[in-house]
N, C-alpha and C positions, 0 to 999 in steps of 0.2 A: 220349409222347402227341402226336406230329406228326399232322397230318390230310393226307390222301389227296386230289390234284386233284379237282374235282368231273367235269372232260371229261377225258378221257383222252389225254393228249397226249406220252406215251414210243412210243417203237417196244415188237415184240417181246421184242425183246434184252434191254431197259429193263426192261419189264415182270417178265420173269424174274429180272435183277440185284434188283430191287425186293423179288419174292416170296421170295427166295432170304434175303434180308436180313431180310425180315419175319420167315421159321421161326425164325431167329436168334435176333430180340429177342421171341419166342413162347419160347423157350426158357432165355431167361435169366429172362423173365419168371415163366415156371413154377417157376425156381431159387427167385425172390424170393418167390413167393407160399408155397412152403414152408417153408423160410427164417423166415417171420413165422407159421405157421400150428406148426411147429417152436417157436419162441419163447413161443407163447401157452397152447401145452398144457403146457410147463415152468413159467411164471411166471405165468401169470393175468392177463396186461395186458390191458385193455381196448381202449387204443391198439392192439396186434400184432392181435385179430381181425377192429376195420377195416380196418389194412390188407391182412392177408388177401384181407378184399372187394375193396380198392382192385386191389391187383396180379392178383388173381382177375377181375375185370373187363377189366383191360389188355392178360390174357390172350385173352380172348374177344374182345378188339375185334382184337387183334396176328392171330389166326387168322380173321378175318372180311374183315380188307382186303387179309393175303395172298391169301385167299380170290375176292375182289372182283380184285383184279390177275391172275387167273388165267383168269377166267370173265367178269369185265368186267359182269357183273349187277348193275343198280344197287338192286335192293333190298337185294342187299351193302351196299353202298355206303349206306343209309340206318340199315341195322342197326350200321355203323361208327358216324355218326354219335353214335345214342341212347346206345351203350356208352360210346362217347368222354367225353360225361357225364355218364353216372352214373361213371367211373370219376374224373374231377375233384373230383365232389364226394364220393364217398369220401375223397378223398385230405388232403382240406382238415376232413371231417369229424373225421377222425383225427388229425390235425394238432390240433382243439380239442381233442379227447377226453384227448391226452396234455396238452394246458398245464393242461387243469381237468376229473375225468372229469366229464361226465355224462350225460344220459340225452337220447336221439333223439325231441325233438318227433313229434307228428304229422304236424304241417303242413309241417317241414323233409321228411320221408320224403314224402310226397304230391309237393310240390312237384320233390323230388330225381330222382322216378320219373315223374313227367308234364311237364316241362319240357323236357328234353333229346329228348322223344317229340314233342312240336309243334315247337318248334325244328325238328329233325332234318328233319322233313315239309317245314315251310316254304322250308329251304335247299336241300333238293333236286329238289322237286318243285314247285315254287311259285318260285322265285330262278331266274331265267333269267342273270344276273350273278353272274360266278365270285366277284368282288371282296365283292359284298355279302352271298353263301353262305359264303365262306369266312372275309373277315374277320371279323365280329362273334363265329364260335366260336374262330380263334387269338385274339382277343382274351380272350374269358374264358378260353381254359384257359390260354395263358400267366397271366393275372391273378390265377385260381386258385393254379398253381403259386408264383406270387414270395408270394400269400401263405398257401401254406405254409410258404415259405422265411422270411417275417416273424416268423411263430410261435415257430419251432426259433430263429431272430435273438434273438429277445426271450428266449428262453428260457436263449440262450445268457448274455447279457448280466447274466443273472440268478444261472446257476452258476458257467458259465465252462467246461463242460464239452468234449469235442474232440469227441461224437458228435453232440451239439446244434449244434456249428459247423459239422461235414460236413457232414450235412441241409440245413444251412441255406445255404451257398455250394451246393449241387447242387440244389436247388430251385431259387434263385434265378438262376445260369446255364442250369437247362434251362428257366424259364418265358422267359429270353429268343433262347433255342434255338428255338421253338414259332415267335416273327415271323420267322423265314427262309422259312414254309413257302411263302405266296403268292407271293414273292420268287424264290425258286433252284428249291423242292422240288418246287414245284408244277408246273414250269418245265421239269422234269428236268433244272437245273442241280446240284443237289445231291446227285444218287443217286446210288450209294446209301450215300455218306457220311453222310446226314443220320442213315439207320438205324444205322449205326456210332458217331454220335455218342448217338443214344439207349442204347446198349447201354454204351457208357462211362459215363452218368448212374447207368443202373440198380445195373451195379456199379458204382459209387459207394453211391450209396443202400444196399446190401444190405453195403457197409461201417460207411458210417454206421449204419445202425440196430443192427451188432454192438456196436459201440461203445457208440450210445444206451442198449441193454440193461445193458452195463457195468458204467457211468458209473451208473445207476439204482440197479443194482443195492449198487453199492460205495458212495451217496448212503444206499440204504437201511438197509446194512448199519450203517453210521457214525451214523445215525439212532436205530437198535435199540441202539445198543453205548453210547451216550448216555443214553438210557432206562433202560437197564439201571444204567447206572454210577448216575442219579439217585435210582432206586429201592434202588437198594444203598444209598447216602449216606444217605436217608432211614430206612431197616431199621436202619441202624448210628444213628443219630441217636434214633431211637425206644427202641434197645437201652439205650444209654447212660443217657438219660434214666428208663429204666426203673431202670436200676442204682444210678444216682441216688436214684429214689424209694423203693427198700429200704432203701439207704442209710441216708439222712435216719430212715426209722421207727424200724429197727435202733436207731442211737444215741440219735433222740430219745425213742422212745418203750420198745424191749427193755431197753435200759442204762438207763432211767431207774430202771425196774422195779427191775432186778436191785440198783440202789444203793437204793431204798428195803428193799426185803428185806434189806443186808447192815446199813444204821440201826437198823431192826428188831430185826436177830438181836442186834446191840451192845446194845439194850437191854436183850431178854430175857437175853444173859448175863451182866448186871449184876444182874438180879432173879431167876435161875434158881439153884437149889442147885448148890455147886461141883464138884461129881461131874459135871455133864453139861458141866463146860469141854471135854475133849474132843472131845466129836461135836460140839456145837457149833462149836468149834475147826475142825473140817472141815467141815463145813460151810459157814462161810466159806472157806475153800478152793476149795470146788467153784467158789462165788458168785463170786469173784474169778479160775479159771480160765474161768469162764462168761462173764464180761466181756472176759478176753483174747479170747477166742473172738471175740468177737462186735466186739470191735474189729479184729483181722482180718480177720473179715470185710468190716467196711464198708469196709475202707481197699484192700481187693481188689475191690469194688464202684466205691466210687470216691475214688481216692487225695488226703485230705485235703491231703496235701505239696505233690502237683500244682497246685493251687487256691491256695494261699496261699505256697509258695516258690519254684513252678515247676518244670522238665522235669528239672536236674541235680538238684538237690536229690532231687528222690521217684526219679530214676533210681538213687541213690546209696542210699539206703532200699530200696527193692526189692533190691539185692544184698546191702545187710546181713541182710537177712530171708531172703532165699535160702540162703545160707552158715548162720546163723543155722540154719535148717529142715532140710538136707540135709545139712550137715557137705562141700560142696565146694567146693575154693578159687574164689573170681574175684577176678578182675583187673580193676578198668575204667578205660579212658583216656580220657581227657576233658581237654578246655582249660579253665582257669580259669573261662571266660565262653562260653554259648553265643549264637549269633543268635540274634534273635527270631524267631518262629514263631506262626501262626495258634493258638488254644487248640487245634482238633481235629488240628492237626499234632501238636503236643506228647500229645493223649491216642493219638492211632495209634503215638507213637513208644514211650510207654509201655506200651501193649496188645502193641505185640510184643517188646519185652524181657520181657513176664510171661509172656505164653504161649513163647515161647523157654525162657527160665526153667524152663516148667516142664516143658515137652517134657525139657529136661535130666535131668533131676532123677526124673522117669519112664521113660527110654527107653534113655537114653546109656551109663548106666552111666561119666561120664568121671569125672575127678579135678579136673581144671582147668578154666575158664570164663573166656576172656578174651570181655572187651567194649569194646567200642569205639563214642563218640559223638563227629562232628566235623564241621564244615563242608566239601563239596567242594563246589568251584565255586559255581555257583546252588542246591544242595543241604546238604540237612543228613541228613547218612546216620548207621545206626547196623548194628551188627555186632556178633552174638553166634557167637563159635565153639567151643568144645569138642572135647575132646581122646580121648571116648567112642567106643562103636564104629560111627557111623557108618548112615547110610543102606541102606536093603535094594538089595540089584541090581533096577534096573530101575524103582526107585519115582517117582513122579510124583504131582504135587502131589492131581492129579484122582483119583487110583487111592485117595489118602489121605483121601480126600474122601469116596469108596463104602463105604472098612472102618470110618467114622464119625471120624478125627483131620479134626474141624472149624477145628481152630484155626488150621493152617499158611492154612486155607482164609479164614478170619474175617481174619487178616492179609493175605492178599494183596488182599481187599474194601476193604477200610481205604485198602490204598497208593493203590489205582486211584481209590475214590473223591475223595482228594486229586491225583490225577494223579502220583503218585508211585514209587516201583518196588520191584519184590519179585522176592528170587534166593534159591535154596536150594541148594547145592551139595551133596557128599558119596560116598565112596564107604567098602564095608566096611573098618571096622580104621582109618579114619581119619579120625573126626570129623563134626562135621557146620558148619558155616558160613552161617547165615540175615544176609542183610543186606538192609536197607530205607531208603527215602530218599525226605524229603518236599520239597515246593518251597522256598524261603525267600521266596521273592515270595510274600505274602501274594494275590494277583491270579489268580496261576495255580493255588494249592492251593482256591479258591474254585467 
């Protein structure tokens, strides 16, 4: 964004080195303008189709004063001016658009598009003093420029990002690029370095904002994957509580039922002729396998042991009930004493020994179930393996997820949403191996 002597004071020779250099940063310029116009059609930023405009204008000024150096027409030379800026304050506009988007005043556009047009008028055709035409416009577009470079500063300072830093050192070294021009450029001391040095800003710039998109992108991404994690935490938190509330009815209010009916039937077969001892007799049977029912139920809803004994204790239930149910050995090793743990660490750790459990028990076809609960490191991992046939070629947790086995799925929701981790190993004929692991810093499973 250098500005062009107002009188013409290169030779020939100059002039050409000048124009020759000008195509140059017309062309790199045209790079950049793609580049962002590229960028905006993929992602949607509002920032990328200012500066579209921005570098889209830099272009047309970049061909208007090689232009004007060729032909030496000073209405060139005033059409430079006007683009010169509008294209400043694109550049700075954009620069707000990304720190916070929003929406283009009226009166900033009026202003944007009629200021830099009487400006323009008055320095060239009205300023008889090179010093007074020229300076006051490298003043504002350097001024411009450092604050854009303040923006992306601030912005840095904020993330910490490497494309918001790039931006913001090549902003801030090309606004003080701009005061050379009265100086050297103007002077024909500086050509056509000076254009060399703009063409180094720009690629920079067109580095920087590769980056800026990135850094955005991968802010966003982390953003979403956040969101998501909370929203899962929350789905399992509402599940729970849900399982909870059958729970609680189940026993307090089905079981209560079913033991008034079996007082009942005690009565009437005290008062009923002895011929009907039988049926009755079964009867209560049914009444008392109906209660086992339903106390497994609730305890697979939500595990009474958990609550009042803690993690080993119901862990150590759970496989007597397994073995118990299934007729298959397990094994579990465990230290006398575990750390302690958040309660929803101990219920994730629970939920996936059951549904392990029971994937066994439906799928495996094994004989043996070793399990394993223990502290590593910062973690408290637990491990169910089996000695069954093992995983299909090629299966994937996601694949399992489509043909409706929710639960490998429901387990790995569980670890993440405690920041914890989940591995499923396995191939045909040899078992399968699920192990998960939750934080023991109560701080970090939060």
């Amino acid at each position: 964004m250098d500005q062009t002597p107002v009188t013409a004071s290169a030779g020939t020779a100059g002039a050409a080195a000048d124009a020759h250099a000008s195509a140059l940063l017309a062309a790199i310029t045209l790079g950049l303008a793609l580049l962002c116009f590229f960028l905006y059609r993929r992602y949607r930023k509002p920032f990328l189709l200012w500066w579209v405009v921005a570098w889209g204008l830099y272009l047309v000024r970049g061909v208007v004063i090689g232009t004007f150096l060729l032909t030496g027409q000073r209405p060139l030379l005033y059409l430079h001016q006007v683009v010169t800026g509008w294209t400043a304050l694109a550049l700075v506009w954009a620069a707000l658009v990304f720190s916070r988007p929003r929406r283009l005043p009226a009166g900033y556009l009026l202003a944007a598009v009629l200021l830099p047009v009487v400006w323009a008028y008055v320095t060239i055709y009205r300023l008889n003093n090179f010093l007074l035409a020229a300076g006051p416009t490298v003043l504002l577009l350097s001024a411009v420029t450092f604050w854009t470079g303040w923006i992306f500063f601030r912005h840095w300072r904020k993330v910490r990002t490497p494309g918001a830093g790039m931006l913001a050192i090549t902003f801030c070294l090309w606004s003080v690029h701009h005061l050379d021009y009265p100086v050297l450029r103007a002077r024909g001391a500086w050509s056509p370095w000076g254009y060399y040095l703009d063409l180094l800003f720009l690629l920079a710039l067109g580095a920087g904002i590769l980056v800026l998109v990135e850094d955005e992108l991968r802010s966003e991404h982390a953003d979403l994957t956040a969101r998501l994690a909370r929203l899962s935490a929350g789905l399992l938190e509402q599940y729970e509580a849900e399982r909870r509330r059958l729970s609680f009815e189940l026993h307090d209010e089905t079981a209560q039922v079913f033991t008034a009916v079996k007082l009942q039937l005690g009565v009437l077969r005290e008062r009923s002729d002895p011929t009907l001892g039988p049926a009755l007799g079964n009867i209560d049977g049914l009444i008392d396998t109906g209660m086992q029912s339903i106390r497994r139920i609730t305890n697979q809803l939500r595990p009474s042991l958990l609550d009042d004994l803690g993690l080993l204790p119901a862990l150590r239930s759970l496989g007597d009930e397994f073995v118990e149910r299934s007729g298959i050995r397990l094994t579990l090793e465990a230290p006398t004493m575990l750390p302690a743990v958040t309660s929803r660490a101990e219920l994730a750790l629970f939920r996936a020994m059951q549904e392990a459990l029971a994937n066994v028990a439906r799928h495996s076809g094994a004989h043996h179930v070793r399990v394993s609960v223990r502290p590593n490191g910062d973690r408290l991992s637990l491990e169910v393996e089996d000695d069954g046939r093992g995983l299909p070629v090629g299966f994937q947790v996601e694949g399992g997820e489509r043909e409706g086995h929710l639960g490998l799925a429901g387990m790995r929701e569980r670890m993440s949403a405690l920041h914890g981790e989940f591995a499923i190993r396995g191939g045909a004929a040899s078992g399968t191996l699920i192990r998960v692991s939750v934080p023991l810093n109560e701080r970090a499973a939060s």
